[in-house]
C-alpha positions in Angstrom: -10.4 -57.0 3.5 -13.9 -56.3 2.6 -15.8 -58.7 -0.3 -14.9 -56.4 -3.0 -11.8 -56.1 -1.4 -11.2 -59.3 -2.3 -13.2 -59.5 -5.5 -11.2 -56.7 -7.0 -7.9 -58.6 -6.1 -8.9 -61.5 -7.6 -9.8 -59.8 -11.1 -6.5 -58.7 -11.6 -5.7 -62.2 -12.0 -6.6 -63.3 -15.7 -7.4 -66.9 -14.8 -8.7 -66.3 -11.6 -11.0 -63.0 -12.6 -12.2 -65.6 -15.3 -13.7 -68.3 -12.9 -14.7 -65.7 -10.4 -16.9 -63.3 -12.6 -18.2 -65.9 -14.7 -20.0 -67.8 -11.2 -20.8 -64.1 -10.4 -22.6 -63.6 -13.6 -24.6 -66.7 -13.5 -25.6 -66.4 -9.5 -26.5 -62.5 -10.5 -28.8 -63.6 -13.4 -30.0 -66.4 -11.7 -31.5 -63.9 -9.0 -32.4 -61.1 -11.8 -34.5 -64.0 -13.6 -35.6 -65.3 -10.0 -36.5 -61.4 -9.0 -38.1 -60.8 -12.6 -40.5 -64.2 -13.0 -41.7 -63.7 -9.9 -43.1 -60.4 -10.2 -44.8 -61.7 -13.6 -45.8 -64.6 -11.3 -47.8 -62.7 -8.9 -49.3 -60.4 -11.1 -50.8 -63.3 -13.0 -52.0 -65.1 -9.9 -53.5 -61.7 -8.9 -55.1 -61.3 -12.0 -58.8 -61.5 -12.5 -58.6 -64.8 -15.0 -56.8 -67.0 -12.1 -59.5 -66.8 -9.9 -61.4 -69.7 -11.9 -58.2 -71.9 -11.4 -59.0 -75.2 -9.6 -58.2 -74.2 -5.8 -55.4 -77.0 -5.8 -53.1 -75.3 -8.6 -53.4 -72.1 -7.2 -52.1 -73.5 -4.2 -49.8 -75.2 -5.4 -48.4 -72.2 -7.4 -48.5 -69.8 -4.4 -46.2 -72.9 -2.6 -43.7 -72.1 -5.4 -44.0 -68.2 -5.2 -42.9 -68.6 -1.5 -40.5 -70.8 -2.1 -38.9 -68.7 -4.9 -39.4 -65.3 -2.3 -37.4 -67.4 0.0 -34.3 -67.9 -2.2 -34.6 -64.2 -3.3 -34.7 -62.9 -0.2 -31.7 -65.6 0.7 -29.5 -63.9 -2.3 -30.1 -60.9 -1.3 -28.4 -61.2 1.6 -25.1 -61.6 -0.7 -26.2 -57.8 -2.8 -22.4 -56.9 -2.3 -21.3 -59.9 -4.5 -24.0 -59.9 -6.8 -23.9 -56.6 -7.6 -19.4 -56.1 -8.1 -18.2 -54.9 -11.0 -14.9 -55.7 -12.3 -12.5 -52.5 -11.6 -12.5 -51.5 -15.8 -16.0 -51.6 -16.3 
């Protein structure tokens, strides 16, 4: 059975569909927020007014813009599960 196979099984369970859609929710804003902030990020670190930023922060805050692209482009491996909705909505 595929992923939303399964997914769409479990949602016809109240308790189950429950648990399962509310870690869904969270994981999928979690990358959303992830996906969003880091576009913000890099505009601001492109921007004319961060070139005056002491050379150490700005490498320090490119560290956490790869870090950050990593995990995105780690969760977007799991698209299928991030993006399921339930059957009714």
């Amino acid at each position: 059975m595929s992923l939303n196979g399964h997914l769409t099984a479990h949602w016809s369970k109240h308790e189950e569909a429950k648990a399962v859609y509310d870690v869904k929710a969270r994981l999928t804003g979690l990358y959303n927020t992830i996906k969003g902030n880091l576009a913000a990020i890099e505009e601001c670190i492109s921007s004319d007014a961060f070139e005056e930023v002491n050379t150490e922060i700005v490498a320090e805050a490119q560290a956490l813009v790869d870090d950050l692209t990593a995990c995105k482009e780690a969760m977007e491996v799991h698209l299928e599960f991030l993006e399921w909705t339930p059957p009714d909505a």
